[in-house]
PATI-353463 format. One record per residue (C-alpha): residue number from 1; x, y, z. Coordinates in steps of 0.5 Angstrom, whole numbers, plus 500, padded with zeros to 3 digits. Layout:
N
[pt NUM [X Y Z]]
...
// end
This chain:
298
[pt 1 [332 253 613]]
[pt 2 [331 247 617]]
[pt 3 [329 240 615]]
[pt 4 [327 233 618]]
[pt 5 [333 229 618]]
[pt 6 [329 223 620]]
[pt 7 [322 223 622]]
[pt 8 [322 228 629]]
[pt 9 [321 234 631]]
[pt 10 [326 239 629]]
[pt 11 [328 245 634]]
[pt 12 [333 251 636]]
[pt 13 [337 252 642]]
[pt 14 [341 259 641]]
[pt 15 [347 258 645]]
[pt 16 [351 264 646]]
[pt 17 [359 264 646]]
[pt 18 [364 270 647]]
[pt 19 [357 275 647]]
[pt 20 [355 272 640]]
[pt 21 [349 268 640]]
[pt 22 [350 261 635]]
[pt 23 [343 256 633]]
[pt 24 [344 251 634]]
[pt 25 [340 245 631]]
[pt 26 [336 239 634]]
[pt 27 [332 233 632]]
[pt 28 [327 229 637]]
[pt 29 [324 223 636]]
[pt 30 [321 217 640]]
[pt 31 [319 217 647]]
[pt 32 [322 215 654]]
[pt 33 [328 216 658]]
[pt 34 [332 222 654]]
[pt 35 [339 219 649]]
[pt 36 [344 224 647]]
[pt 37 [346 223 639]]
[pt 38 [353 225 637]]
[pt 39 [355 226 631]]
[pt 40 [363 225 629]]
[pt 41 [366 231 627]]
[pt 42 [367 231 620]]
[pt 43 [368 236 614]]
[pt 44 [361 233 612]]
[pt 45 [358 232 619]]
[pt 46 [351 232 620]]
[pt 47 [346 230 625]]
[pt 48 [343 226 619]]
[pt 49 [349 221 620]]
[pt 50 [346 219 627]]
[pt 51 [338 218 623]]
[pt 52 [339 211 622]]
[pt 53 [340 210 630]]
[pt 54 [336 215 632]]
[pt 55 [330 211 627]]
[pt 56 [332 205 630]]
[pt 57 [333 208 638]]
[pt 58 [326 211 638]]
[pt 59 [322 206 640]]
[pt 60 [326 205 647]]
[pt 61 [328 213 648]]
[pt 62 [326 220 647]]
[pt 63 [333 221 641]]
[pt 64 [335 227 641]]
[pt 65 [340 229 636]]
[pt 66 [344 235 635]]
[pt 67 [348 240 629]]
[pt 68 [355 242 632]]
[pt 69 [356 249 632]]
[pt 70 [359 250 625]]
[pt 71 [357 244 622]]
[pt 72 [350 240 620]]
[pt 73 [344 246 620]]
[pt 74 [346 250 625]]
[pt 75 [350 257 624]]
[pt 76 [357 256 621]]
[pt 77 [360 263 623]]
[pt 78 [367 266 622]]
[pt 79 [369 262 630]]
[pt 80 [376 261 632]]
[pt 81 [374 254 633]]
[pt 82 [377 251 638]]
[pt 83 [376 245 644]]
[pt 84 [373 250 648]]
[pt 85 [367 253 644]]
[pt 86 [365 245 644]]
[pt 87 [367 244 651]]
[pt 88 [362 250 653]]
[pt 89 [357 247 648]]
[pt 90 [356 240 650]]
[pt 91 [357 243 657]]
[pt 92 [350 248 657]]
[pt 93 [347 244 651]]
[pt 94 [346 238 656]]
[pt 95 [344 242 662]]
[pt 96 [338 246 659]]
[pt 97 [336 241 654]]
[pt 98 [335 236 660]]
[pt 99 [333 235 667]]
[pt 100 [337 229 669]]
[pt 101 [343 225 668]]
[pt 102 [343 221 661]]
[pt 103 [345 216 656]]
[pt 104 [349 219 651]]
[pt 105 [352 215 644]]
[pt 106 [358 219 641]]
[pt 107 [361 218 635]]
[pt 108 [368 220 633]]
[pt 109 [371 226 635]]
[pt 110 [365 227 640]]
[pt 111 [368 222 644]]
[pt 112 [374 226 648]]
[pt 113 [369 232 649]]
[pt 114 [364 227 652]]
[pt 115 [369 224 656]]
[pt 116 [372 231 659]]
[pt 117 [365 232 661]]
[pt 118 [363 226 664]]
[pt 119 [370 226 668]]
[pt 120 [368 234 670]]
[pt 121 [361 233 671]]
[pt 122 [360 225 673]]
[pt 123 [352 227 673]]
[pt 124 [352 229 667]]
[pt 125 [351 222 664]]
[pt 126 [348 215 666]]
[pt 127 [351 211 661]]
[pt 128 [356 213 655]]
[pt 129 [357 209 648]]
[pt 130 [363 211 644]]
[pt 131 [362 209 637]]
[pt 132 [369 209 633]]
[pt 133 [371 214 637]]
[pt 134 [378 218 636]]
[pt 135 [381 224 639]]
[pt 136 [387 226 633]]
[pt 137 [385 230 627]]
[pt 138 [386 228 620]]
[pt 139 [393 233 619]]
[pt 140 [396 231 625]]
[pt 141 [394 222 624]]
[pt 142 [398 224 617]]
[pt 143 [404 226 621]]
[pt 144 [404 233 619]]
[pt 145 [406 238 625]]
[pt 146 [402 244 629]]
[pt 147 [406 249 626]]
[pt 148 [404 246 619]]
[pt 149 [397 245 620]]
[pt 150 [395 252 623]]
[pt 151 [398 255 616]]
[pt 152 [393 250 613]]
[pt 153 [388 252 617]]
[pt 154 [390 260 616]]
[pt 155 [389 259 608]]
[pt 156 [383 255 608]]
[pt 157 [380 261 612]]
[pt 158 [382 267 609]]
[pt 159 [377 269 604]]
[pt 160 [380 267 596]]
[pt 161 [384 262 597]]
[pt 162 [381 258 602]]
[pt 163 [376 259 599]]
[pt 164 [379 254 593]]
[pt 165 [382 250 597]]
[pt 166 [376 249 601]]
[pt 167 [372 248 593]]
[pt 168 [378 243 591]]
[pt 169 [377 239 597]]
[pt 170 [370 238 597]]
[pt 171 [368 235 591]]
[pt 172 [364 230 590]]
[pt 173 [370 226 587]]
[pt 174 [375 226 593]]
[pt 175 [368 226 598]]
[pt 176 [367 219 594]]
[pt 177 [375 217 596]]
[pt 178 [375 219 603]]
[pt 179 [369 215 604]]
[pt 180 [372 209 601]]
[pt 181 [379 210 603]]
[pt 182 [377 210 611]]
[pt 183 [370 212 613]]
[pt 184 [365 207 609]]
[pt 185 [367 199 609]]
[pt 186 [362 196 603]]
[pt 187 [363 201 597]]
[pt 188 [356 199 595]]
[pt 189 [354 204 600]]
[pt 190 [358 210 597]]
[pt 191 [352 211 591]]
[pt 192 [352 218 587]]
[pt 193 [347 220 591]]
[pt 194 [349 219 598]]
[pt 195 [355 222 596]]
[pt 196 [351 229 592]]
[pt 197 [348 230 599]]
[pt 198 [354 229 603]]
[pt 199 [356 234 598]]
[pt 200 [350 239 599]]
[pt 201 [353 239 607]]
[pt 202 [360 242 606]]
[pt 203 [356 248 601]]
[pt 204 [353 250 606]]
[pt 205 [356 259 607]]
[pt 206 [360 259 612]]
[pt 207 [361 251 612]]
[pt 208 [370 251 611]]
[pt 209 [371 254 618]]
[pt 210 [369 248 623]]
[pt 211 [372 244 617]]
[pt 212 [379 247 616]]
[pt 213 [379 247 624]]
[pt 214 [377 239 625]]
[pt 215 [382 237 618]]
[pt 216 [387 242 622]]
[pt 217 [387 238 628]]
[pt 218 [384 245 631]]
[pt 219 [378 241 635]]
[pt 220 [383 235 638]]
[pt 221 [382 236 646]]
[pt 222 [386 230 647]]
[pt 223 [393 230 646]]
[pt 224 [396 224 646]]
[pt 225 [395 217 647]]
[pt 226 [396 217 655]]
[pt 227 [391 223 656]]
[pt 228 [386 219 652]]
[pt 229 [387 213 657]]
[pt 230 [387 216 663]]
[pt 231 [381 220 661]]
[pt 232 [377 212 660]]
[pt 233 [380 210 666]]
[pt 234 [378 217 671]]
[pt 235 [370 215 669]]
[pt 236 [365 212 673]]
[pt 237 [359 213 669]]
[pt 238 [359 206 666]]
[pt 239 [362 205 659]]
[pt 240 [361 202 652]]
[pt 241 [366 203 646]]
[pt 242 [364 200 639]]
[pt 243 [370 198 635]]
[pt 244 [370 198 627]]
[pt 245 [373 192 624]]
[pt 246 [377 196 619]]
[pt 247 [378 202 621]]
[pt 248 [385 205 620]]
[pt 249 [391 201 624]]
[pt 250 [392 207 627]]
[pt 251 [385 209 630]]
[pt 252 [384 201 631]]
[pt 253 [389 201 635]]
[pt 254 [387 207 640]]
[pt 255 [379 204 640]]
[pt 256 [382 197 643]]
[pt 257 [386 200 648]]
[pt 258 [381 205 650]]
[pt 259 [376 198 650]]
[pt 260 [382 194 653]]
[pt 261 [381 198 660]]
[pt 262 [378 195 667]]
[pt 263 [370 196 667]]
[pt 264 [370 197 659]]
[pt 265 [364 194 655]]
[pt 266 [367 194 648]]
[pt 267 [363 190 641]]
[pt 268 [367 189 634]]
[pt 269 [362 190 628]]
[pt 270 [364 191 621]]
[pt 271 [365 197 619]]
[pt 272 [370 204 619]]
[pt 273 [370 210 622]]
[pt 274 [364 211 619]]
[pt 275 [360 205 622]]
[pt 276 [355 208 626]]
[pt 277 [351 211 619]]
[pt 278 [354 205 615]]
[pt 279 [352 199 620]]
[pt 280 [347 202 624]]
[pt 281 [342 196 624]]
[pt 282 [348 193 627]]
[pt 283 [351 198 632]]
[pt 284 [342 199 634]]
[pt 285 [343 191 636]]
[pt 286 [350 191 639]]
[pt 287 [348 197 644]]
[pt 288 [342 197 646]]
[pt 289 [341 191 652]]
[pt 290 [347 196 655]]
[pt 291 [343 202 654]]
[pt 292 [337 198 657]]
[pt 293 [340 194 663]]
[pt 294 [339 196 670]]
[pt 295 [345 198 674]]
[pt 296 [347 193 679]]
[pt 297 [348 195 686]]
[pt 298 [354 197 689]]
// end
């Protein structure tokens, strides 16, 4: 079942990978030039986090926001994921969704996907914006090895005990201290209710699969620090990041190299690795006049 996340219309596109085909879901709103949504990669991921834009968006753009494979209301099955079954989706979800090149606002863990797509296929996109983005998961940004987070992600799929530990780690207690440890800056904006619908998310059947791959670092498709340069450098599509101001040291710091870079637009807002849902009046008007502008001739 499907619901209106933020006043469009709701579709399905069914994508086939390794002889199965996945829905997966999306939301249109407004009308003009197309503009892809994102959202970050997440335990509680959901192309409703990309509402608030998406609302604020419409009135200049065609807002298209989509549900990854695995998350949000799109189907969550049993997948080995990885970054080549997101590196294959965006890849076929934009060349059947669109016709020509578009703007793209890409949060988190998006960025590196859209990024390799945009380096791959420069026609892909007109302009890209990353928002908070990030290329390291949770487990590894904690310092824990690949041989460790591959048997959490094991144990976190297996059918009983994954299944307690997935129970464990998604109570509304430690949603709530994970929002407030890194994800929202104001804890006003972390109320019951948020937090029960963020909740609602992560009980969906099939929900721990896509999670434990993300937490794991499974989906991370950049490896080092030097690869998420080198892939901001390599790009000709212009360019946007928006940084959060209290977004964890680590993840700050990458967010202001990959800014840092020749030809790179950047803005600070308040805000953390959650801002685009949190600030999004803020990101809406710090984006919009570089989503708008006209290219200048070469």
């Amino acid at each position: 079942m499907t619901n209106n996340k933020f006043g469009g219309v709701v579709e399905e596109y069914f994508w086939n990978w390794e002889n199965q085909q996945l829905r997966v879901v999306y939301e249109t709103v407004g009308q003009g030039v197309p503009l892809l949504l994102l959202p970050a990669f997440s335990t509680v991921s959901s192309r409703g986090e990309m509402g608030g834009l998406a609302r604020l968006l419409a009135p200049y753009f065609q807002v298209v926001a989509v549900d990854w494979p695995g998350f949000g209301e799109s189907a969550r099955p049993s997948l080995d994921y990885s970054p080549a079954v997101y590196q294959q989706f965006i890849k076929d979800f934009v060349t059947s969704i669109f016709n020509s090149p578009i703007a793209v606002v890409a949060a988190g863990h998006a960025a590196g996907y859209v990024m390799q797509l945009a380096q791959k296929q420069p026609t892909a996109f007109s302009k890209i914006v990353l928002v908070a983005p990030t290329w390291r998961g949770p487990l590894p940004t904690m310092g824990a090895s690949q041989q460790i987070a591959s048997i959490v992600k094991e144990l976190v799929r297996s059918p009983i005990i994954g299944s307690a530990l997935y129970q464990l780690n998604t109570t509304p207690s430690f949603l709530s201290f994970m929002y407030r440890r890194h994800v929202f800056a104001d804890a006003a904006n972390i109320t019951p209710e948020f937090i029960d619908q963020k909740w609602q998310t992560t009980q969906q059947p099939g929900a721990k699969f896509g999670s434990a791959a993300f937490v794991t670092g499974t989906l991370d498709t950049i490896q080092n620090h030097s690869n998420f340069l080198e892939l901001g450098r390599s790009l000709t599509v212009p360019l946007m990041v928006v940084i959060g101001e209290f977004c964890p040291p680590k993840s700050r710091a990458e967010m202001d190299a990959l800014a840092a870079l020749p030809g790179v637009s950047s803005t600070l807002i308040p805000g953390s690795l959650g801002l685009h849902e949190e600030y999004a009046a803020l990101v809406s008007e710090a984006i919009l006049p570089f989503l708008t502008a006209i290219p200048s001739a070469i």
